[in-house]
N, C-alpha and C positions, 0 to 999 in steps of 0.2 A: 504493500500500500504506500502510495507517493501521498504525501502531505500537503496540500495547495497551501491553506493556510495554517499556521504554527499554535493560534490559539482564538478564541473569540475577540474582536477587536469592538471594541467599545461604538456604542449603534451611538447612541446619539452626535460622537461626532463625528461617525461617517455620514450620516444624515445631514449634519449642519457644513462639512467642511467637502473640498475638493481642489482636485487643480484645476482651475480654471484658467486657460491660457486665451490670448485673444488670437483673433482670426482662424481660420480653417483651414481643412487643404482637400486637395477632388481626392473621392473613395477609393481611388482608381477605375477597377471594372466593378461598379458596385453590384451589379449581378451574380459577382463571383465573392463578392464579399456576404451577402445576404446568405449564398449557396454553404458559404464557409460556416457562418454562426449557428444557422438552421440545424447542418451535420453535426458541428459539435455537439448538440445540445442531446439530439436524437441518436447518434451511433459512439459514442462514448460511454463508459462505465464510472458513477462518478457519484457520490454521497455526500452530506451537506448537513449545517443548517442554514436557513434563511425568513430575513424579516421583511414581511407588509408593513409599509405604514403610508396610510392614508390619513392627512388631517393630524387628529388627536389620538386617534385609533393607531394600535401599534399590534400583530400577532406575527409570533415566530412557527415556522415548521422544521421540521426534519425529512429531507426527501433523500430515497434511494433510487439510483436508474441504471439499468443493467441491460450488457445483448446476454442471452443465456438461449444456447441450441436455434441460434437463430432468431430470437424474438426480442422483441422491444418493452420491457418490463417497468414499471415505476412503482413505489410506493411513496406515500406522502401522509406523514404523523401532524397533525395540528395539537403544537403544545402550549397552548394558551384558549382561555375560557374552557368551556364544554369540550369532553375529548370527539376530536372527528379524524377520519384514515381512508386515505383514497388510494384505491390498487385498479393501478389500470396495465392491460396487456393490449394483446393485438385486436383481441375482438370486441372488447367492451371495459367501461369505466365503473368500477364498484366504491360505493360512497356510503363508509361503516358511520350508524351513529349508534353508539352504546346504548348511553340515556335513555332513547326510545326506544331501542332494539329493532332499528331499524336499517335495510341497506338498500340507498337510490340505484340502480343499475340502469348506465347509459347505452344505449347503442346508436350508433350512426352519426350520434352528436358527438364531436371534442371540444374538448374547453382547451383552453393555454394553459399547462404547468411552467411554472418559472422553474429551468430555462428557456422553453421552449416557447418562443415568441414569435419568431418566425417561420413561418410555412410557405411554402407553393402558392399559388403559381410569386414568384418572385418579381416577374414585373409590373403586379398589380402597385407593389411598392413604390418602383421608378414615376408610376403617372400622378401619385401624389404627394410623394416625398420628398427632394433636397436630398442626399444625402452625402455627407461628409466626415473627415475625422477631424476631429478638433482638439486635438494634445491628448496627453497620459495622466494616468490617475493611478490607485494603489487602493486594492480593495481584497478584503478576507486575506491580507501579507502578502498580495501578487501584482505585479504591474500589469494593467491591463491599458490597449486604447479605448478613446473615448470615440461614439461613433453616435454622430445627429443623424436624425432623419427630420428635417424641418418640411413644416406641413404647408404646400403651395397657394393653400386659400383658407380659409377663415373657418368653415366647415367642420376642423379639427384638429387637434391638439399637434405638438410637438411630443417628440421621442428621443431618449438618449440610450445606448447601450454602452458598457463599459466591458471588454471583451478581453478575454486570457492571453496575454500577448502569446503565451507555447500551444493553448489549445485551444485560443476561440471562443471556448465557451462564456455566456452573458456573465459576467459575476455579479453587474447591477442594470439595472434597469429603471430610467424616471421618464413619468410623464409631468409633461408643462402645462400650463395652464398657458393664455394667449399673455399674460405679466411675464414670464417665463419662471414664474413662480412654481414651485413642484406641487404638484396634486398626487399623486403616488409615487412611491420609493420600493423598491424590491431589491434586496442585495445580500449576498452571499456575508454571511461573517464565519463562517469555515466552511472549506469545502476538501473534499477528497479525490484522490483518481485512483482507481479502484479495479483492477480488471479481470479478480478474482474475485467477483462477489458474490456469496453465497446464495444460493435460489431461496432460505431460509430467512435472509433478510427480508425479500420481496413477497413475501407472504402476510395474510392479516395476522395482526395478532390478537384478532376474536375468532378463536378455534371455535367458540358455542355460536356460532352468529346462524345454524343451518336454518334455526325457527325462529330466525328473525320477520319479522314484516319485511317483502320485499317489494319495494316503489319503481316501477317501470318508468323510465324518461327518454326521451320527452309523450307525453300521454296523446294517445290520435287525436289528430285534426275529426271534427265532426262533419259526417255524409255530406252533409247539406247547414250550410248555414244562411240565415234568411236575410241574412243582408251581405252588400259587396262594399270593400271599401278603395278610396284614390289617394295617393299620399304625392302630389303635387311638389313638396318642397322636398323629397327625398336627394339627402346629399349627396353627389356626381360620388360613384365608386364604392359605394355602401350596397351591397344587397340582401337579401334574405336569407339568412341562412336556419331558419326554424322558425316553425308554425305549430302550435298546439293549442287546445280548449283543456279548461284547466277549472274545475269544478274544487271547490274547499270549502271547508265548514266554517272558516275566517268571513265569510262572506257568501252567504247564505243563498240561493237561488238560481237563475239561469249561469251557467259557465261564463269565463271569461274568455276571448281568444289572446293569447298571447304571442307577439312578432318579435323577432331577432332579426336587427341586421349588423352587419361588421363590413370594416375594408380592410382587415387583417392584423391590424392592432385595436384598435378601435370600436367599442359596439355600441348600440342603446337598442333597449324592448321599445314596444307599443302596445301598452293592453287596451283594449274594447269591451266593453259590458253593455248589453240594453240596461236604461236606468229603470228601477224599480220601486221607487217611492226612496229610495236612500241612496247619500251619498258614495259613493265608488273610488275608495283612496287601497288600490292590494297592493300590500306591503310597504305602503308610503315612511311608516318609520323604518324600516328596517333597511330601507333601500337607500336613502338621502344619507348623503357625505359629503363632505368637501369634492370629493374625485367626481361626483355625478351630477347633473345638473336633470334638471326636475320640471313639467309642466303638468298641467290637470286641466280640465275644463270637457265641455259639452260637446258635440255634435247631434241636429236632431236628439233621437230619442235613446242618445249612446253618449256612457263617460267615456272619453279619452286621455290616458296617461301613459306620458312619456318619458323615459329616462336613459342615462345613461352618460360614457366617456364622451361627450362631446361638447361645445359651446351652450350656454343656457341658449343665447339666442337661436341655436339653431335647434335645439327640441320644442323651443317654442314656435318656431318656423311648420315646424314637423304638425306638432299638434295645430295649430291653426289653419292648415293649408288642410287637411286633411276633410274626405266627402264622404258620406256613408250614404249605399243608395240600398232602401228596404226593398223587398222584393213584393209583388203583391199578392195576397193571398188567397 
């Protein structure tokens, strides 16, 4: 086992401090550079911890990532608040929660595990990004470069990666807010390289978990739904990447539909509800942070709420531009 970093390096002033050097320089072939980060991230053997902090909000994890017989393996320990443990392989994402004796099982949908930030197609990046490196920094004891992807219109955030100078791999990662003020932080404070790693690591460690409640995601789209909707202000390079109806006891009556769109770093939902005699805020506390900007309001006889990594003004774009045409019956 190679040592990346030598010990925990103190979060708050990775958080607060950095090299910040002025001006930039071309990526070179930044195609090749995306191509490089992506790989590291995915065909490396490599163990960690690492902290979120959005805002005030701060949670560390412990992630494992392993090739074993071929395949692409993760685990990920959440060791702060309520315990939560995501083991994902080739075919599907499992999302243990003890407390309720519960495990989400994804199929078809991928989220982003930090490293793994960027994905294919890679020049979806080039047509809205900038991208450049901008000087060296030093993070979890390794010199990494620092690499912008500045955002070509208003639409959405700025991105930094800070990258292994021997392996590529992201050691941090920040999103900007248009101040260039950091809205999320993700950064390695140890990490490992690893290339014998035990298939025993990658495994849950809720051996009782077989009668758990198991939650299927994302839950089917319904046959037929009686309304269509037009999202007019949807931002150049975003598209859809999940649709589901989503029925809960939080909020009591007809389902909701819920929209996903992303340009590859980037996402925000759209839920729709027919109104019911009561307001329509799903998951409004649990969802609002700093990192996400927030709209609510009406359409005809439907709540609209929209969230997500992007500009307040342009979820409010989103939700205002937005047309729902009932269908007749």
């Amino acid at each position: 086992m190679k040592v990346f970093g030598k010990g925990i390096i103190p979060v708050i002033g990775l958080l607060v401090s950095g090299v910040v050097q002025a001006g930039s320089e071309p990526a070179g072939d930044p195609l090749s550079l995306l191509s490089q980060l992506s790989h590291a991230a995915h065909d490396q053997s490599y163990s960690g911890t690492y902290v979120v902090q959005r805002g005030s909000e701060m949670e560390s994890s412990r992630i494992v990532h392993a090739h074993i017989h071929g395949e692409e393996l993760t685990r990920v320990e959440v060791l702060d608040g309520r315990p939560r443990e995501i083991i994902r392989d080739g075919k599907e994402t499992r999302c243990y929660y003890p407390v309720q004796h519960k495990i989400r099982i994804e199929k078809g949908y991928t989220r982003h595990l930090f490293p793994a930030l960027i994905e294919v197609p890679y020049e979806q990046y080039l047509r809205f990004y900038d991208i450049s490196r901008v000087g060296m920094n030093r993070v979890a004891g390794r010199e990494c470069q620092r690499i912008l992807l500045r955002a070509r219109d208003r639409q959405r955030f700025d991105h930094e990666f800070c990258a292994d100078v021997d392996t590529d791999l992201i050691l941090k990662a920040v999103t900007y807010d248009q101040h260039h003020d950091p809205l999320e932080t993700l950064l390695f404070t140890e990490v490992f390289e690893d290339d014998h790693a035990s298939p025993e690591l990658l495994k849950s460690t809720y051996p009782d978990s077989a009668q758990w409640k198991k939650v299927f995601f994302p839950p089917p789209v319904a046959d037929h739904l009686p309304y269509q909707w037009r999202i007019p202000a949807l931002p150049s390079g975003f598209s859809q990447i999940l649709q589901m109806s989503i029925q809960t006891s939080a909020v009591p009556g007809a389902p909701f539909e819920h929209l996903v769109f992303s340009d590859g770093l980037s996402s925000f939902s759209i839920f729709i509800r027919p109104l019911q005699g009561e307001d329509f805020h799903p998951f409004q506390a649990r969802l609002q942070s700093s990192a996400l900007s927030y709209y609510s309001g009406t359409v005809g006889q439907h709540r609209i709420v929209v969230v997500g990594e992007v500009p307040q003004e342009v979820v409010t774009a989103i939700g205002q531009s937005m047309t729902i045409t009932e269908e007749a019956h």
